[in-house]
C-alpha positions in Angstrom: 35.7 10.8 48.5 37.9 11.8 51.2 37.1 10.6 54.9 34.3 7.7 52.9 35.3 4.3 52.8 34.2 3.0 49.5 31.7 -0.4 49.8 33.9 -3.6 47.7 30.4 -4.1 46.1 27.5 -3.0 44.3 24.9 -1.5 46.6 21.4 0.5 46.1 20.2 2.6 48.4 17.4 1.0 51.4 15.1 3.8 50.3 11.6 2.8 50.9 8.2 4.8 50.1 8.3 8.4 48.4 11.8 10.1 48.2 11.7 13.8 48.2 14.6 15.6 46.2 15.5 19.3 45.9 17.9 20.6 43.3 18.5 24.4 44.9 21.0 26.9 43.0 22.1 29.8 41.9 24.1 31.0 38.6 26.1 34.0 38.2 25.7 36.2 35.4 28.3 39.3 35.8 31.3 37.6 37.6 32.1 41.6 38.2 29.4 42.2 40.6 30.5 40.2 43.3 28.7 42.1 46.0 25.3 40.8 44.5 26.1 36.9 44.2 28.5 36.7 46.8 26.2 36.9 49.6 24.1 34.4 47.3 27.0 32.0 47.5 27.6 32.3 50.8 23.9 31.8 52.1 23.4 28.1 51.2 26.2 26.8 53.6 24.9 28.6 55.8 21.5 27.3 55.8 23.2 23.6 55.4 25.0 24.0 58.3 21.5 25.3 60.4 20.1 22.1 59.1 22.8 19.4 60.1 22.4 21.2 63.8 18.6 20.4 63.6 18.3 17.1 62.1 14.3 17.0 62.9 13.9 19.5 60.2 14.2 16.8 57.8 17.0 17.5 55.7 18.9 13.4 55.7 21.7 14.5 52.8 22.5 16.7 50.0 25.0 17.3 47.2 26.8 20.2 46.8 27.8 20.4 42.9 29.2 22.9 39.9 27.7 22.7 36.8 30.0 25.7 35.5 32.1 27.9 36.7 29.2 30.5 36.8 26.8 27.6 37.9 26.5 26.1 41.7 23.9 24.0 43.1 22.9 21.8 45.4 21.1 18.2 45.4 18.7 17.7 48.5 16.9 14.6 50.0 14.9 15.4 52.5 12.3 13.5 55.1 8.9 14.5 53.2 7.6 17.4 51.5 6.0 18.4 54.4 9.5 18.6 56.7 10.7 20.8 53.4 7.8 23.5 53.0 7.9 23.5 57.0 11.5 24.9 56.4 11.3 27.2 54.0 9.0 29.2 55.4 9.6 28.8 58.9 10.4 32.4 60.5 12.9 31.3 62.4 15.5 29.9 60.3 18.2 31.9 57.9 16.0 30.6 54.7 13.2 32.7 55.8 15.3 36.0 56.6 17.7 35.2 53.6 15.0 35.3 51.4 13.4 38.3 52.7 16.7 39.9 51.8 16.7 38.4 48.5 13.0 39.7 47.5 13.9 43.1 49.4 16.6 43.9 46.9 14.8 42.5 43.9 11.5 44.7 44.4 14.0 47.6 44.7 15.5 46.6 41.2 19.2 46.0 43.0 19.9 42.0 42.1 18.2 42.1 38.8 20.7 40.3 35.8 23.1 39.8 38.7 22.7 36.3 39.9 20.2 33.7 39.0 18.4 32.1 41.8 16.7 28.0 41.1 14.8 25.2 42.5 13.3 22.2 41.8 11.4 20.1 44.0 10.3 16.1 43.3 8.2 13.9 45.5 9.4 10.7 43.7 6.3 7.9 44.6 8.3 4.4 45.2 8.9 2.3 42.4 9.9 4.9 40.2 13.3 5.3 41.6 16.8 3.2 41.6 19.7 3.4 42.0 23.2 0.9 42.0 26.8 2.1 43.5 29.8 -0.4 42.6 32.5 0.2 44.6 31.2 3.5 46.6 30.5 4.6 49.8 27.1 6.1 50.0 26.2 8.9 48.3 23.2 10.9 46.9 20.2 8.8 47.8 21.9 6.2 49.4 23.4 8.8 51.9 20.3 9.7 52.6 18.6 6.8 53.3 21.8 4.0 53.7 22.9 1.2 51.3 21.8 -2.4 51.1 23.2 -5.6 48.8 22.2 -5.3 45.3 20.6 -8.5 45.3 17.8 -7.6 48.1 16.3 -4.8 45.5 17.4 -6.8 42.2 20.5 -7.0 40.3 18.5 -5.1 37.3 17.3 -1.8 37.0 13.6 -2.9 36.1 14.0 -5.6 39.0 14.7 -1.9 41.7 12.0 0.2 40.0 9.7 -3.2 41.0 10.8 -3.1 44.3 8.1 -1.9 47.1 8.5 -2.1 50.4 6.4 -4.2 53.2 6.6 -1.3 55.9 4.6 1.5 53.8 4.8 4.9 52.1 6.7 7.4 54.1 8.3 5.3 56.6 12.4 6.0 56.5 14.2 3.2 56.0 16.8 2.7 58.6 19.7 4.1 58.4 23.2 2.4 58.0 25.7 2.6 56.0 26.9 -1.1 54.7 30.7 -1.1 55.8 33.2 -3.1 53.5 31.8 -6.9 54.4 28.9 -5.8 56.2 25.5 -6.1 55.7 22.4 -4.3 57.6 20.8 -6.9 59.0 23.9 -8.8 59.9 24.3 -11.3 56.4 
């Protein structure tokens, strides 16, 4: 990953309480109608970008992937559910007048086979998440909620999923990135 240095060792992320994930994308269905999914395309950077200038929105990482080249999405973790709805229906952010846009053209039977519009949304309670990175800098939910050693959630996947944390659901764990020979709390 350019401009990440990748952590000599196995991590999991410091996640702690629920995690809330969004997968958010879009697939095109006539590559020839580019004035109906290029604006599409073009919205979700957009709306990323609004959300790394206001960070108390909630939004603490995301993902941007392909799954074809007709399909494009992107993996979310945001603060809470709560920080999330607040968003997406807040009138003054692009979402809210993107959507509009979206629905306007739709009831007037313009976008209809164009492009494909998708989301899926996941509160995740603790203990039924985990994760391991060997030899990565963070990323996905570790980006979103830092990295610790291996061994302080368990060096196997049952040993993570057991894992709960002392300070309660909700609370963010802090966030800090383990740097090559560096632990979080100084080990």
């Amino acid at each position: 990953m350019p401009g990440k240095a990748a952590t000599a060792t196995r991590t999991t992320a410091a996640a702690e309480g629920d995690v809330t994930v969004l997968l958010i994308g879009m697939r095109i269905n006539h590559f020839w109608a580019v004035h109906h999914w290029l604006p599409v395309f073009l919205a979700m950077p957009r709306m990323l970008r609004e959300l790394a200038k206001d960070p108390e929105r909630g939004l603490l990482n995301h993902v941007l992937l392909t799954a074809s080249p007709r399909t494009y999405y992107v993996v979310q973790y945001w603060e809470s559910k709560e920080k999330l709805y607040a968003y997406a229906h807040s009138s003054d952010t692009f979402h809210r007048r993107a959507w509009a846009a979206v629905n306007g053209r739709e009831r007037k039977g313009a976008v209809r086979g164009h492009v494909g519009l998708w989301h899926e949304a996941y509160v995740v309670p603790e203990g039924s998440y985990e994760s391991i990175y060997a030899d990565m800098p963070a990323f996905g939910l570790a980006a979103a909620h830092g990295q610790v050693p291996l061994e302080r959630r368990g060096r196997r996947a049952r040993d993570r999923f057991a894992y709960r944390s002392h300070s309660g659901a909700g609370e963010r764990a802090r966030k800090r990135v383990v740097a090559r020979g560096e632990f979080p709390d100084g080990d």
